[in-house]
N, C-alpha and C positions, 0 to 999 in steps of 0.2 A: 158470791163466788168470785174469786182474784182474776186481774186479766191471764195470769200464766196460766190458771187453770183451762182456762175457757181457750185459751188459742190452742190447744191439744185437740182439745175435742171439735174444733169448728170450722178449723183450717182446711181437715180432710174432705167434709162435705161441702164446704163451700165453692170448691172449685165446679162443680160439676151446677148445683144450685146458679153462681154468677152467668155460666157458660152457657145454661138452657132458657135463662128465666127472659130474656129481651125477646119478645113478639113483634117491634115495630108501631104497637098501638099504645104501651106503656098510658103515656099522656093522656089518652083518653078514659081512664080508671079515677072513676065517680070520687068526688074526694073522700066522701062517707066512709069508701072501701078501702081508703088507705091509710098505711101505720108510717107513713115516711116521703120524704122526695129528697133526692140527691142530685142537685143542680139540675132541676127541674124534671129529671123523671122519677114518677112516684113508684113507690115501693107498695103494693098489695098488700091488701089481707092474706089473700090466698097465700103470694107468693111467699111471704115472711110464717105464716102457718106449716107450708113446705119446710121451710129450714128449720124452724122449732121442731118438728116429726124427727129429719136429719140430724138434730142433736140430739134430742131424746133419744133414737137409739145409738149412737156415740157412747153418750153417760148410763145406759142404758135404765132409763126412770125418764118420767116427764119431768119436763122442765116446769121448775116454781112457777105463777104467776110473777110473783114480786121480782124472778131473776128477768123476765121477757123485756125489760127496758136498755138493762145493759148486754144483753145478746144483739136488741137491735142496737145499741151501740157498734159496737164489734160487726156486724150486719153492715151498716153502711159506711165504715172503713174498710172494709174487703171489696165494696163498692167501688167503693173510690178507687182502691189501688187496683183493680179489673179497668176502670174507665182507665185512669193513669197507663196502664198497660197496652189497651189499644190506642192513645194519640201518642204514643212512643211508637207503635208500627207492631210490637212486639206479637201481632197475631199474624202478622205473615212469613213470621218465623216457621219453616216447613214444619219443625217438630212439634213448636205449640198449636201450629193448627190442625193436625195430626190427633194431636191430644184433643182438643173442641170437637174434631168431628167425630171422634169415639164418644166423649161424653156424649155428643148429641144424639150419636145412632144409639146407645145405651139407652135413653131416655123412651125414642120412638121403640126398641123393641120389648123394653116392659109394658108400653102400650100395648103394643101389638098384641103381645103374649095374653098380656090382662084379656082384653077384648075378645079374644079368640075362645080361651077359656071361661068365659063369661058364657060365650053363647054353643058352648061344647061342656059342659058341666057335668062331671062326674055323677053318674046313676046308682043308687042301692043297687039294681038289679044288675049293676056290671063287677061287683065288688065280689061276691063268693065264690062264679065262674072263673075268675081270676086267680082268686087264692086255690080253687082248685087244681089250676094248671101250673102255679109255680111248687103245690105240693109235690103234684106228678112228677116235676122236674128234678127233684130232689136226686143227688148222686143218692144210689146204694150205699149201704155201709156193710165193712166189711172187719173180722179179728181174724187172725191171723198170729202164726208163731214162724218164727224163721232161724236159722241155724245157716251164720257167714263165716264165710275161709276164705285163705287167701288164693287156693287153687281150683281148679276142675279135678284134677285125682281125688283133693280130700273129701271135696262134696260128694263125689260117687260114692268112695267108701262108705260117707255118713249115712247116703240114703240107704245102702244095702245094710247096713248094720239096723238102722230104723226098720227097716223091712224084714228084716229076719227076728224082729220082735224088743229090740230097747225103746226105751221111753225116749219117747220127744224131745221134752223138756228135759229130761237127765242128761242130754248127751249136748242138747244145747248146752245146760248148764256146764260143763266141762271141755265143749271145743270151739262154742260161737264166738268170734271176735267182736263181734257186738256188743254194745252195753245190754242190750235188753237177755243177754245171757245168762246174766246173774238172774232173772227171772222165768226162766225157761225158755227163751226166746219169744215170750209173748209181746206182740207189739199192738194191743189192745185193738180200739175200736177206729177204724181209718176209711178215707174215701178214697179212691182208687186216683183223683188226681193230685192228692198228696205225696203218692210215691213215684219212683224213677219209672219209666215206660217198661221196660223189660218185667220191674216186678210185678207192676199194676197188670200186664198180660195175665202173667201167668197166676197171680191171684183170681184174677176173673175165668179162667177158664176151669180150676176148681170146684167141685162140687165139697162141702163141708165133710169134714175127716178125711177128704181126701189130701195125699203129700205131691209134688213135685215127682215125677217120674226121672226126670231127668235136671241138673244143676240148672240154677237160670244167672247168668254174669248181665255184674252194671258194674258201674265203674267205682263199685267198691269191694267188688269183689266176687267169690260167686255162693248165691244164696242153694238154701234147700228151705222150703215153703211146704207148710200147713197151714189150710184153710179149717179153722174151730167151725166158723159158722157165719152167715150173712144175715142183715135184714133191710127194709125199708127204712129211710130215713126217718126218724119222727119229727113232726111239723108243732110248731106252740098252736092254741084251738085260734079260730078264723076270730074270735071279735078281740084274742090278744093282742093280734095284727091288723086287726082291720083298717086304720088308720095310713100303714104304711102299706096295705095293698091298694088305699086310695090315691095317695103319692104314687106309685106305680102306673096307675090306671090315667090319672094324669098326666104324667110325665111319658108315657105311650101314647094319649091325645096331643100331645105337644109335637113330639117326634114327628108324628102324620102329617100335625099342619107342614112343619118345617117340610119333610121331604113331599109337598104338595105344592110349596114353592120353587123349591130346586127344579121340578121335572117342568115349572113353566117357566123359568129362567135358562138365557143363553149366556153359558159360562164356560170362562176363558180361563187358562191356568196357566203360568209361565216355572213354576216349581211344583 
């Protein structure tokens, strides 16, 4: 692989890799353990296994065997210009050490995070109580036909004329301003918080065949509403989703640690 390819892909991770990887004890790492030393601090196995990972997913494949000599090539010239960087001063630069101390908080809180859910580990037995309740939670669905004008007079007229026994749909089809006109004013199958508030009301308070008693206005106009009929949402079966209610079930054990932190932390906010 050419140098131009590889400075794409290595430049990115590497910032974060040169910024976390110095412990202090460098020096003392067995020489057996190590694949390198750059003016006298050795470079790990572990640590250089870390960056090989960080490119692999970059190129997203592992990296050759045969390629791992000129990576660590590339490896300890980013070295170098990170050392070059610090006896230039250039870490007391407010913004790049801004930048160090994110990468480094980043590093401790995938620790954190890792660790925590290590020893909080999603249970079988919490996965289908779960999918049960975000079934339950499901909006209702609703179909619905509507017939819009641009007045409160015409919509009255419409309703009493609908009430005195014309079609729905025939009178949509002839005075709805709607596109869904041309269809009888059917506006199929919908959940109540896709529509304007006004209509979602007055949908919801409908019982099926029943119309709008009186005009309902949004700001496009004012409707006259038929409710065809409701149902329960339907759900895909639990082991389609199982996967993503355990994502779920994690990502709510996560939340907990977080705000279990917050309530023993004393925090100050200036914005």
């Amino acid at each position: 692989m050419s140098y131009r390819t590889f400075a794409v892909v290595l430049i990115a991770p590497l910032a974060l890799t040169v910024a976390c990887s110095k412990t202090g004890a460098g020096n003392e790492t067995p020489a057996a353990e190590r694949v390198a030393a750059v003016n006298g601090e050795p470079i790990s196995r572990s640590e250089f296994d870390l960056y090989l990972a960080n490119v692999s997913r970059q190129m997203g494949r592992p990296v050759p065997p045969e390629q791992h000599p000129e990576i660590l090539d590339q490896y300890i010239s980013m070295k170098l210009a990170a050392e070059a960087a610090e006896k230039e001063g250039l870490t007391k630069d407010p913004h790049i050490s801004d930048q160090l101390e994110l990468a480094r908080m980043n590093v401790l809180v995938d620790a954190s995070v890792k660790k925590y859910l290590e020893a909080h580990p999603v249970e079988e037995s919490e996965l289908k109580p779960e999918y049960d309740r975000q079934v339950e939670a499901l909006p209702r669905e609703y179909h619905a036909r509507h017939i819009l004008v641009e007045d409160e007079a015409s919509a009255i007229a419409i309703t009493r004329e609908i009430e005195g026994g014309a079609d729905f749909a025939k009178v949509a089809a002839k005075k709805s301003k709607d596109a869904s006109g041309k269809n009888g004013g059917d506006l199929g199958w919908f959940t109540l918080d896709t529509m304007v508030p006004p209509f979602a009301e007055a949908v919801a308070s409908l019982e099926p065949g029943q119309m709008t008693k009186q005009p309902v206005q949004s700001q496009f106009g004012w409707h006259v509403i038929k409710l065809e009929e409701s149902r329960a949402a339907s759900a895909p079966p639990f082991e389609d989703v199982k996967e993503q209610v355990r994502a779920l079930v994690q990502r709510r054990k996560l939340q907990t640690y977080l705000e279990e932190l917050r309530k023993g932390a004393k925090i100050e906010k200036s914005i």
